[in-house]
Structure formats: C-alpha cells, structure tokens
C-alpha positions in Angstrom: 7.3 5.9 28.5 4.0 7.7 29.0 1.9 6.9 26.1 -0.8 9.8 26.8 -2.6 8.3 23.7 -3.9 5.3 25.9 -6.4 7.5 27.7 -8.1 8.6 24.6 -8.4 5.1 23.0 -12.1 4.9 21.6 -14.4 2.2 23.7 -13.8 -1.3 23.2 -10.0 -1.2 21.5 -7.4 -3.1 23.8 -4.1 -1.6 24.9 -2.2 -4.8 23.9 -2.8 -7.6 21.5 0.2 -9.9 22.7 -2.2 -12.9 23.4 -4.7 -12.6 20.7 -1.8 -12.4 17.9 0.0 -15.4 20.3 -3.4 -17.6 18.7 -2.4 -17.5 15.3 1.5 -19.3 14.6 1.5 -17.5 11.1 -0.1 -15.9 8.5 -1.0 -19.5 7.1 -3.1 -20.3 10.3 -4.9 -16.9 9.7 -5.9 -17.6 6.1 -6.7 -21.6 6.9 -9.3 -20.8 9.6 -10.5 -18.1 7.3 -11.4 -20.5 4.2 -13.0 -22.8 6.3 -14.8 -20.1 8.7 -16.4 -18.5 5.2 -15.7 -21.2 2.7 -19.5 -20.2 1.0 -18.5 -16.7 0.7 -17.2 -14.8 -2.4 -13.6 -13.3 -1.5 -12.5 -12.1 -4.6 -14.1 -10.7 -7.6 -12.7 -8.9 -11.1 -14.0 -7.9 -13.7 -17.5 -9.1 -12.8 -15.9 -12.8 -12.2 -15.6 -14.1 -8.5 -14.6 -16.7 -6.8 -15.4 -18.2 -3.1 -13.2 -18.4 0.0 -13.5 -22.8 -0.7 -12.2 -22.4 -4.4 -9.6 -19.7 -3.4 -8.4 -22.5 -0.8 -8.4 -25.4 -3.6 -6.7 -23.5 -5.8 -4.2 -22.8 -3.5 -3.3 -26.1 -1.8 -3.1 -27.2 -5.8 -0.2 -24.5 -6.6 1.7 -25.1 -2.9 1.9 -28.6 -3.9 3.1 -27.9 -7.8 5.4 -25.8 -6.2 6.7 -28.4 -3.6 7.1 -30.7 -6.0 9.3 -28.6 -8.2 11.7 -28.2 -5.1 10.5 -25.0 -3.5 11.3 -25.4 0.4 10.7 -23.7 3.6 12.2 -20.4 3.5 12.9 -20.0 -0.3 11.6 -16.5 -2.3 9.3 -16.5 -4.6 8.4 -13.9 -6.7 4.8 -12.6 -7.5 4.8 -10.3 -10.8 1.0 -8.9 -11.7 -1.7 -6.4 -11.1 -4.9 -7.3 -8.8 -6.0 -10.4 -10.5 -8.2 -13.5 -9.0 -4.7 -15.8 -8.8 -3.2 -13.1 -6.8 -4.4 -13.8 -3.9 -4.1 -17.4 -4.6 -0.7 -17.2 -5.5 0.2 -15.5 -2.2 -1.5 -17.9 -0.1 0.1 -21.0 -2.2 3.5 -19.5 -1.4 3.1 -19.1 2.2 1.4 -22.5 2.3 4.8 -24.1 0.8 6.4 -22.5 3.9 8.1 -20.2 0.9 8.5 -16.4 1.4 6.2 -13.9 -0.7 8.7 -11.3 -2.8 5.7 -9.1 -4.6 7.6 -7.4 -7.7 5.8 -4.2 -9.0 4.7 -4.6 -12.5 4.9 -1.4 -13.4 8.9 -1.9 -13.5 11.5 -1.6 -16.4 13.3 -4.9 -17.3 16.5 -3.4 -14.9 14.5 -2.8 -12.1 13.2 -6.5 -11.8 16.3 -8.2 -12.7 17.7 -6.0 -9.5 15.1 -7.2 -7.5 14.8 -10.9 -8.2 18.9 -10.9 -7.7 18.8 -9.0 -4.7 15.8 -11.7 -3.2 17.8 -14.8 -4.9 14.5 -15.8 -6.0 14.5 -19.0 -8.0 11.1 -18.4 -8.7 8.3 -15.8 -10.4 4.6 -16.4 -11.0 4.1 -13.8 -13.6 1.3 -12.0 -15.6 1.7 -12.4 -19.5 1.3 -8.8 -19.9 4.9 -8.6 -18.4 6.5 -11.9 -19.3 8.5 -9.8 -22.2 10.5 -7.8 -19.6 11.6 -10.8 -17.6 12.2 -12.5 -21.0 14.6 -10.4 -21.4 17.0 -10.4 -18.5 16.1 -13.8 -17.4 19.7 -15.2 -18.0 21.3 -13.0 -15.5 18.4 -13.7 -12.5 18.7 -16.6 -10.2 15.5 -17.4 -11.6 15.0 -21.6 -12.9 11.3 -21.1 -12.7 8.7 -19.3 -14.3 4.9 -19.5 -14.3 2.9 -17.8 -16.4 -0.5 -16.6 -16.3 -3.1 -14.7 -18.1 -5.8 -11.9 -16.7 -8.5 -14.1 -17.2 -7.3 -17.6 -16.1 -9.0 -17.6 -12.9 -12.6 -16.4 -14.5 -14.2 -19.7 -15.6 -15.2 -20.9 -18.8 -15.9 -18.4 -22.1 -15.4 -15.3 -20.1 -11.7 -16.3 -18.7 -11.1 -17.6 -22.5 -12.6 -14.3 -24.0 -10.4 -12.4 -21.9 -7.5 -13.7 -22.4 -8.0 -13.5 -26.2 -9.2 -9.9 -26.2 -6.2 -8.7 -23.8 -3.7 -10.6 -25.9 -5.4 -10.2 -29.8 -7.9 -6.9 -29.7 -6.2 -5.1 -27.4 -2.6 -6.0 -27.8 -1.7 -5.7 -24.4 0.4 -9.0 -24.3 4.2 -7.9 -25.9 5.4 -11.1 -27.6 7.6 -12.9 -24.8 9.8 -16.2 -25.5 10.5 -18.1 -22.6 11.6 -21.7 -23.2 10.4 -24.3 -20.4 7.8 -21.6 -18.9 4.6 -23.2 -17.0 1.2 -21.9 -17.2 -0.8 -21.5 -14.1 -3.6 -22.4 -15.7 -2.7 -25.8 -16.4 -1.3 -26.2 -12.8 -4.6 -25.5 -11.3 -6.1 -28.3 -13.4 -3.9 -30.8 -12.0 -5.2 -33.0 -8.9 -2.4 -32.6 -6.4 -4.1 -32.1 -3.0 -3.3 -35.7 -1.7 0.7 -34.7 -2.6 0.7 -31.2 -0.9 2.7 -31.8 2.4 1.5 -28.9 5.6 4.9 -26.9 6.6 5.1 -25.7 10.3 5.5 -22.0 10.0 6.2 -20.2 13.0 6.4 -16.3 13.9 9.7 -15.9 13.5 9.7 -17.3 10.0 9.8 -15.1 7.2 6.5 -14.2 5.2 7.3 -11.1 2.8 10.7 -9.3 1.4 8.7 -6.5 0.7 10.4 -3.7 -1.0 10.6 -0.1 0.0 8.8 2.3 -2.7 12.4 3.9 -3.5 10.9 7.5 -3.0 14.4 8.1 -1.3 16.6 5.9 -3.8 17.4 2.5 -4.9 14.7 0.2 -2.8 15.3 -2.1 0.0 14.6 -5.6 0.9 12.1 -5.2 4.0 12.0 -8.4 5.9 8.5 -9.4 7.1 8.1 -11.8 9.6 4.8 -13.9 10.0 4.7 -12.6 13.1 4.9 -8.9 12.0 2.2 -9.3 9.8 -0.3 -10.9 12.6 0.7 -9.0 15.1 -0.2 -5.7 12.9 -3.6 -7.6 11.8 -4.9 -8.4 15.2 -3.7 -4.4 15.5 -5.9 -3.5 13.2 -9.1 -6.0 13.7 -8.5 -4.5 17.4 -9.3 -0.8 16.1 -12.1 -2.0 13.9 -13.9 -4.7 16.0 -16.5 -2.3 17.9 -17.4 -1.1 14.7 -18.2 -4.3 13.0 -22.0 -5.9 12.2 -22.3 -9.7 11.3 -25.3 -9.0 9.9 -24.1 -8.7 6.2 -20.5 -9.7 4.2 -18.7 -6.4 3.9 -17.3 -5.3 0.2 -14.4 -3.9 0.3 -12.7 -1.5 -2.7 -9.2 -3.0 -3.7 -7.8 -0.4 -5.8 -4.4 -0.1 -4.2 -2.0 -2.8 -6.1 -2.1 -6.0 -3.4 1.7 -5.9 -3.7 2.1 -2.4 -2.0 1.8 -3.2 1.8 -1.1 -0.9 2.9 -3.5 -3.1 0.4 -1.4 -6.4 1.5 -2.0 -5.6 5.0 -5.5 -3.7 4.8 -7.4 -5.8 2.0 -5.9 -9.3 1.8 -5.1 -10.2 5.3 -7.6 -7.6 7.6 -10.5 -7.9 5.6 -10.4 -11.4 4.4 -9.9 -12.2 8.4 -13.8 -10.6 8.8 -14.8 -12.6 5.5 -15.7 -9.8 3.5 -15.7 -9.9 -0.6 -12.9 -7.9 -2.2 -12.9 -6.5 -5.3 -10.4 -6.4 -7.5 -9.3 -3.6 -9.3 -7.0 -4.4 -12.1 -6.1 -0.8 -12.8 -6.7 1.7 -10.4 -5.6 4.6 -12.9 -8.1 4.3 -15.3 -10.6 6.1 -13.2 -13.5 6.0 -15.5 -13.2 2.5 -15.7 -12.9 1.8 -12.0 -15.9 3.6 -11.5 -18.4 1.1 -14.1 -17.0 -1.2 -12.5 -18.3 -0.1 -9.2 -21.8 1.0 -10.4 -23.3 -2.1 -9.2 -21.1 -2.9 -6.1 -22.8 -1.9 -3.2 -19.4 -1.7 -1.3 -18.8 -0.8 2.4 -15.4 0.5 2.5 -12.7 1.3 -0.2 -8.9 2.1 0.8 -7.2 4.6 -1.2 -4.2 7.3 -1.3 -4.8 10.8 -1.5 -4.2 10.9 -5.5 -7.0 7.8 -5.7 -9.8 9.8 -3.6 -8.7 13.1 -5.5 -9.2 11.2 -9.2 -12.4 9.7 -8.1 -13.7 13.2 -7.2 -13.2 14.6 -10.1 -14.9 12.1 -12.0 -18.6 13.4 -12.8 -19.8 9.4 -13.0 -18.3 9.0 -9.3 -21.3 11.2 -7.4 -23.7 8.4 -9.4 -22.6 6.1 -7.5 -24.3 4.6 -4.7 -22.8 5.1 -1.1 -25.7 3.7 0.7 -23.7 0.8 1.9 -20.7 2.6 2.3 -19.3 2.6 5.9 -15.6 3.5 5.4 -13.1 5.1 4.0 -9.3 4.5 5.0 -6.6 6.8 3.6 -2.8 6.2 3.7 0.0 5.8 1.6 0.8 9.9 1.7 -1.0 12.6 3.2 -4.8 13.3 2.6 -5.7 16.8 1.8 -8.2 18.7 3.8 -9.7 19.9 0.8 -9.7 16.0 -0.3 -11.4 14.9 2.5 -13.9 18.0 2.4 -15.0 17.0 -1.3 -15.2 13.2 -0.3 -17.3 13.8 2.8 -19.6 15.8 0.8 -19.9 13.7 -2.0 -20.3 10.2 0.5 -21.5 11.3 3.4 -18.8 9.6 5.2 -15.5 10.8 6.2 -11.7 9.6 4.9 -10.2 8.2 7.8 -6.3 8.6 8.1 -3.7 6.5 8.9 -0.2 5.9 8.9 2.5 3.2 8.4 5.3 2.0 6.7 6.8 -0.6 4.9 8.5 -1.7 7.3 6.2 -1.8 10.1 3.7 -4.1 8.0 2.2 -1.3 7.8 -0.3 0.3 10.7 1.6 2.9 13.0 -1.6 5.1 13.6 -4.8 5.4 13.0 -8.1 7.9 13.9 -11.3 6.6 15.4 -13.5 4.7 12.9 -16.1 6.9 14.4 -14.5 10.2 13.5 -16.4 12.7 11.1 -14.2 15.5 11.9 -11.4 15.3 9.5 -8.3 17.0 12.1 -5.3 16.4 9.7 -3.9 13.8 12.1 -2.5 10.3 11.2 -4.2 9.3 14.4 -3.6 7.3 17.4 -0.6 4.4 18.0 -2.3 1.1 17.6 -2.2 -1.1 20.3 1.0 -2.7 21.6 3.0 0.1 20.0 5.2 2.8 21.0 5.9 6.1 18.7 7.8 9.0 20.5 9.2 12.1 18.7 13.4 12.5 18.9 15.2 15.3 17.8 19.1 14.5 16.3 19.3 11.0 17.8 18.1 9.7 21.4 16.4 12.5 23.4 12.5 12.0 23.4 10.6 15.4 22.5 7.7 16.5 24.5 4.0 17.9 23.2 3.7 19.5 19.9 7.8 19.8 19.4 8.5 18.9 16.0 11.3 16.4 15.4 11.3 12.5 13.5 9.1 10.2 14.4 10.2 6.4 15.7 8.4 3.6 16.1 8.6 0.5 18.1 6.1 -2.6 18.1 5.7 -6.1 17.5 4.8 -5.1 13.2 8.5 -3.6 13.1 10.6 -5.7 10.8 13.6 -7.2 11.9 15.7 -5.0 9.3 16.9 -4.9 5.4 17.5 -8.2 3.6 21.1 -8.8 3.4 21.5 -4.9 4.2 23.2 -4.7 7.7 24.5 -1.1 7.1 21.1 0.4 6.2 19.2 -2.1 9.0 21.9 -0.1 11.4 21.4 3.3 9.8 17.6 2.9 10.6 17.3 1.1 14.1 18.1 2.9 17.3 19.8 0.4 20.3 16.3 0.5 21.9 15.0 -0.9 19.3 12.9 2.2 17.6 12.9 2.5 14.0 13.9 6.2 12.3 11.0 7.0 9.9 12.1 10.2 8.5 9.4 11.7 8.8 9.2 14.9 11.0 6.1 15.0 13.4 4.8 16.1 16.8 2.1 14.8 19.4 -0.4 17.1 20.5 -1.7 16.5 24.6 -4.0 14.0 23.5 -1.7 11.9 21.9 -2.2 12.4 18.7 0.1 13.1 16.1 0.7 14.9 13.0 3.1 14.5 10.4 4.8 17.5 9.4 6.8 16.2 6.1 9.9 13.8 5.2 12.7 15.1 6.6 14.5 14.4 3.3 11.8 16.8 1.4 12.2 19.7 4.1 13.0 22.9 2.6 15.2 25.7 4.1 14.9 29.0 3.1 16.6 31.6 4.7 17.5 29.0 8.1 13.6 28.4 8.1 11.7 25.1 7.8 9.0 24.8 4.9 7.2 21.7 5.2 6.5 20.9 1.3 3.2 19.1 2.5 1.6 22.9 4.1 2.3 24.2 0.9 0.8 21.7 -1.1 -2.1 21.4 1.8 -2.9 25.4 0.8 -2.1 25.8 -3.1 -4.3 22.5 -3.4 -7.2 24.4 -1.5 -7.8 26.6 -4.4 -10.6 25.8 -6.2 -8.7 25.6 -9.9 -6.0 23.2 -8.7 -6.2 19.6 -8.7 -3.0 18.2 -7.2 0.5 20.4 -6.5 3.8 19.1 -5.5 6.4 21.6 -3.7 10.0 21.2 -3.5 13.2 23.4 -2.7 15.4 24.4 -5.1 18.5 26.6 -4.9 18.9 30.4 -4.4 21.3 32.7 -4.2 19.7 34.9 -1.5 18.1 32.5 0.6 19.8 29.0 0.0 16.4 27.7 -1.2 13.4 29.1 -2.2 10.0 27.2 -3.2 9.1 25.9 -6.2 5.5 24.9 -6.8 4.3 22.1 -9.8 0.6 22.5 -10.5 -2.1 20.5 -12.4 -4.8 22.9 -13.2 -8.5 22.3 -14.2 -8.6 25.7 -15.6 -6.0 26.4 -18.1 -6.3 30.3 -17.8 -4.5 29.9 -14.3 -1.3 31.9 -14.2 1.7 31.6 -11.8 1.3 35.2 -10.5 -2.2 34.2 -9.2 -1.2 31.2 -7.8 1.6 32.6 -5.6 -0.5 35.3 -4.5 -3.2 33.3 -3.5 -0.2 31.2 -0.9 0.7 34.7 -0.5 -2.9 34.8 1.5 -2.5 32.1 3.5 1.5 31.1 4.3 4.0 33.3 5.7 6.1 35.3 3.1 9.3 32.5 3.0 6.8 29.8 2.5 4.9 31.5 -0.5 6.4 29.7 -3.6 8.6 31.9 -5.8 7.9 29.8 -8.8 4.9 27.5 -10.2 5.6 25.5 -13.6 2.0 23.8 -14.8 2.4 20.2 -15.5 -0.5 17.8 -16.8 1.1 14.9 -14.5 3.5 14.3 -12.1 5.7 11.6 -11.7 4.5 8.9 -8.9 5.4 5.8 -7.1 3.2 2.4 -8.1 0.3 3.8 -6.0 0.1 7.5 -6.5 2.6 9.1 -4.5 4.2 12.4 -5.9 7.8 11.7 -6.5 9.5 14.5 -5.3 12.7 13.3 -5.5 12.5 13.2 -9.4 10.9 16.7 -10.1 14.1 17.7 -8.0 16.4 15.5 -10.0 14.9 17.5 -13.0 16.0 21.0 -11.8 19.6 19.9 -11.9 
C-alpha cells in the first residue's frame, strides 16, 4: 500500500505508535498515571464547581469498590445514563477500575430506546442522573438491570452549592419527573463511604473490553460497537502523536466540553486525550442552550473547545459569543459531521484561529484523519490518516481507487473495533477479509494524501443517473448570507427518479424558495439546484447536532 500521506506528515508526528501505545496495558493505566502525574490540578469543572485530578481518583477507587462489592466483575456492562456532570468522569473511571465495561446510554432517549439498549448490553447495572430516573422507572422490569444508582446534578459540587443545586433542579425548576424505584442507591452516599482499603486492582489488558459504544442510529436501529482498551490507547497515543509538537508545559490547558462525554469524539478527544496532557475540562451540562454556554464561558480563559458544525454555527450567531475572550484560545477541533466553509470563515474571523477538521467513527474510537494543528487555511479536507493507520478508497467491494476517484472510504488500524456486540451478520456486512472496515461514506484522496469526504453513500442522491452529494448542496445554500443551517435530501420524481429537496432555517423571514433556488442556481450545476425548499425553525438531530436526514426523508413518505 503506498500511503502518499506519509510524505506530507507535519514535523515531529511519528508514522507508527505501536510501542508508545504498547506502554500503557489499558485505559486504566492511562488514567492511574494521570491522577498521580497532576493530582494538584483541577480536571473537571461545572457550573462554576471543580474538582482535582486527586479527588477525581478518590472518588473513583470509592465507587469501583462499592461496585465490587455489589458483585460487579471483570467484564460485566455497566451503564452510564447522564449529561456532562462532575461524577461522569468519575463514574467512567470507577467502572473501568472494577475491570467492568463502560455502556454510555444517551439521555436524551425515550423510555424504549434505553430498555433496547440496556437488554441489548445485558447490563445489570446503570449509574443514572435523577433527571432521567422516571424513564428507567418505567421499563425497569423488563431490563436485566438488579442495580441502580442514582445521582443528582449537583452531588459532586461540595457543600451549599451541590445542596442548592440539587434543590433548585428538582423544586424551582422542576426538572426532576417524579421516579419510584424501590432499593435504588444514591451516589452520593457511596462516595461518603470509606472503602479504599476493600477496593481490589483488576489486570486489564488490551484485548479486554472498555466501551459498548453505540452507533448514533443516523442509518437505523443502533449497534453495539465493541471497544477494546486497546482501541482506545492506541487511538489516544494517535492523537497525543498529532498534537505533541504543538504543546507548551508552561500553563494547564482548558479545554471546552460541550459535546455530551458519552458520544465518542468527546470520550476520546476530552476525557482520555486531554486529561492525558493534564488539562482542566469544563463541563458543559447542556450544550443547546447557547446563551447559557456562553456565561458560562465569560470567565474561562479556555485554550481549545471541540465542537460539531451545528455547535460552532450556534455559537456564531450568538451576539454575547464575539465578547468573549479568545486570547488563550489555541484550538479549535471540528468533527462529528462536516464543517461548513462558510462556518469556518465566520469562526476564524470571530477567533482568530481556525476550526480544525477531523474525521472518525464510532467504531474506530474515533480519529481516522486529521489536518495539521498548524493549519489556518481551512481546505475542506478531513485531513491526513493518523499514524499507524491505513484508509484507501474502493469502489463496489475490493479494488483500491487511485487519486481524486470518488468511491467509499475504509479504514484499517489498531482504533478499529473488533465488530458489533453480539451482531455477527452486521460485524460481516461491515469488515472486508483484509480487515478494512466500510464506512459508507464516499471520498477521494487528492496527490498529497489528503482526503475529502464527498457524502454518506446512504444520503447520495440520483437524479437523472447523476450523483448529488447532499453535503455540496448544503455547503452552497448555507453560503448565503440569510441562511443559517440547510439539510438536502432526494426525494422522488417522475422525470428524473429524484430531484432535490432543500430544508432551510432562515434568519430573515422574508426569504422565499424562488430566491433560494436561484441563488444554487448560481453556483451548482442545473441537476443539483434544488427544485424545492420548505422553511423549517429546526431540524431533527442526533444527540450532538447532526442533521437527521434519514427522518426529514421518512417524513416525505
């Protein structure tokens, strides 16, 4: 294989991290040396409380012990059920502590949704936020679930503010449905307990299983992606590899968690990488109220922030956001979806530092590609492979594409899960005999190795025996200075199979259709020009921002 990429790696980044990943035997090593390494330092703050890299260790021996001594073993699931809150982190480092396997449940999901899950993982049991106790409350006799531990948002905040919170969140602001669970624990009262002399260390190896973490279900009904704890160190050292020239130890880096820590990009990007360089995270407990995200920030002299296009896009159009200070601010990293030139325009010039792109998966834990940190050109690329990985272009099963031919991308590398969780027809569907995993997404690699994501090739439209990516239309339509976010899709026609339909979220409410389609009309070809546009004041999304276009074509039918 001739991985042209190599020759354009930026100074200083190895082509292969084999032995430094080989240091670490799991993610619990990684996390261990990290506590004691910074064990002063704040890691995690909310909601103006923080607590240190010692106390987030404490906390956590305390809970893998509790858990151990409610019969929790090596390789059992347990699942995690709560937005970005001080005992998250915890609770994922107690689990993997108790040799136990991390299964993070989206909170955002109907009462269905998580009793599918927690069946699916057999997980016998959930650490869950109050907030969302009601919905397990309610199908908790049909889960495998025998234990439940609650907690509230403020448990982990100390003293009058943790209680304050807690009653405001539950009696002002009624954000607590009433929930009955009988036999339920409270975390609280677990971390009050002395256990440390009881916990027992578990020898947790690479091959052992860290994370099911499930697919966003943008295609359908999600899968089980097993996560090994060698995946997940192999794709940190990937990443510390890419970022290490770049890195000062002359001051603790702040880091923007605004991405849910149960998707992987923040799991990967904010709990593991930068925890590893001992920088302060902070917590954002909802990343959709914008306006509230942003006071939060107003005296966080932060250094880098990850996002999705739709987070950079709602910051930008906040008027408090361009108060802020980016003095500090070093970088930007955008995933998740595509970022939109005209995105990454606004954020440059409101910053004065560039988004940088990358691209992964959830099943490759999740770094596939990523630009130069030192990048200010924004080039529409997802970037270069990161070390130790291969990525090649294949058109309708096993024969390799050459430069800038279009076809799906695969990927190959020591972050690439082992397959599905009890799934062995999907795990085939997706893996090739060589051992290259079938994205779906439909790319192509320029001469210097760097690729480009075209669009899912589930989303593809074909009109007339053309391709239309949906992502160039929605690159162009969102160009226009009245339209914040757009979402194309195909939808059927009698003359041309499919034809494009356009969804639009305007600023300016005198927009019409005509002048939307004839400003495409300007800049795409005459099949890719949209035939319709329908005005929407949302879209519907995945759990971190991502345009469902799979429902707003479910809702033409």
């Amino acid at each position: 294989m001739n991985r042209i990429w190599l020759q354009n790696y930026p100074e200083g980044i190895p082509h292969d991290i084999t032995d430094m990943a080989n240091q670490y035997s799991s993610v619990t090593e990684v996390i261990n040396q990290t506590c004691q390494r910074y064990a002063s330092r704040y890691a995690y703050q909310c909601m103006g409380a923080a607590i240190t890299y010692s106390e987030m260790q404490h906390y956590a021996v305390t809970l893998a012990a509790w858990l151990q001594s409610k019969g929790v073993k090596k390789g059992d699931r347990v699942a995690l059920m709560m937005p970005n809150l001080l005992q998250y982190p915890v609770a994922i480092y107690a689990v993997m502590l108790a040799g136990a396997c991390v299964v993070n449940v989206n909170p955002l999901y109907t009462s269905h949704e998580l009793q599918q899950q927690l069946k699916d993982a057999d997980a016998k049991t959930i650490i869950i936020a109050d907030n969302f106790a009601h919905k397990l409350a309610s199908v908790l006799p049909i889960t495998p679930v025998s234990t439940v531990i609650v907690t509230g948002i403020g448990d982990l905040m100390g003293g009058l503010k943790g209680w304050f919170t807690n009653f405001a969140v539950k009696h002002i602001k009624k954000l607590v449905p009433a929930w009955n669970i009988p036999n339920a624990y409270y975390l609280k009262s677990i971390f009050a307990k002395n256990l440390h002399n009881s916990f027992k260390p578990v020898d947790t190896k690479h091959s052992d299983m860290a994370c099911l973490q499930y697919t966003g279900g943008t295609t359908g009904k999600a899968k089980g992606a097993i996560l090994t704890h060698g995946n997940l160190v192999s794709n940190l050292c990937q990443a510390y590899s890419w970022v290490k020239p770049h890195l000062s130890n002359s001051h603790q880096d702040c880091i923007v968690t605004a991405l849910p820590l149960y998707h992987i990009f923040a799991f990967t990007a904010n709990f593991l990488l930068f925890a590893h360089l001992g920088a302060k995270n902070v917590l954002i407990v909802i990343a959709r109220d914008i306006p509230a995200m942003v006071k939060d920030l107003k005296n966080v002299p932060f250094t880098a922030i990850t996002g999705v296009n739709t987070l950079f896009n709602g910051l930008l159009n906040n008027k408090d956001f361009y108060k802020l200070d980016f003095s500090k601010l070093k970088w930007a990293l955008g995933g998740g979806m595509a970022v939109q030139t005209a995105v990454a325009k606004k954020w440059l010039e409101a910053t004065g530092k560039p988004i940088t792109q990358a691209y992964g998966l959830t099943e490759t834990s999740p770094a596939v590609c990523i630009n130069p940190m030192d990048s200010t050109d924004f080039n529409g690329s997802i970037g270069l492979p990161v070390p130790s990985t291969d990525v090649v272009i294949r058109n309708n099963g096993t024969e390799n594409l050459g430069v800038n031919e279009q076809g799906e991308l695969c990927v190959r590398g020591p972050q690439l899960s082992p397959g599905y969780w009890n799934n062995d027809q999907e795990t085939a569907n997706a893996y090739d005999e060589d051992g290259f995993f079938r994205t779906g997404d439909i790319a192509r690699m320029d001469e210097k190795g760097y690729f480009y994501i075209m669009d899912r090739k589930k989303d593809m439209i074909l009109v007339s025996g053309f391709n239309v990516y949906p992502n160039e239309v929605e690159e162009v339509a969102t160009s226009h200075p009245d339209i914040i976010e757009a979402a194309a899709i195909g939808i059927p026609d009698q003359h041309s199979g499919e034809a494009v339909k356009l969804f639009v979220i305007s600023r300016n409410f005198a927009l019409t259709e005509q002048e939307v389609i004839e400003y495409c009309r300007n800049q795409l070809t005459g099949y890719k020009v949209p035939k319709s546009v329908e005005f929407r004041e949302d879209l519907p999304r995945t759990n971190v921002g991502k345009v469902l276009r799979r429902v707003l074509k479910e809702e033409q039918q």
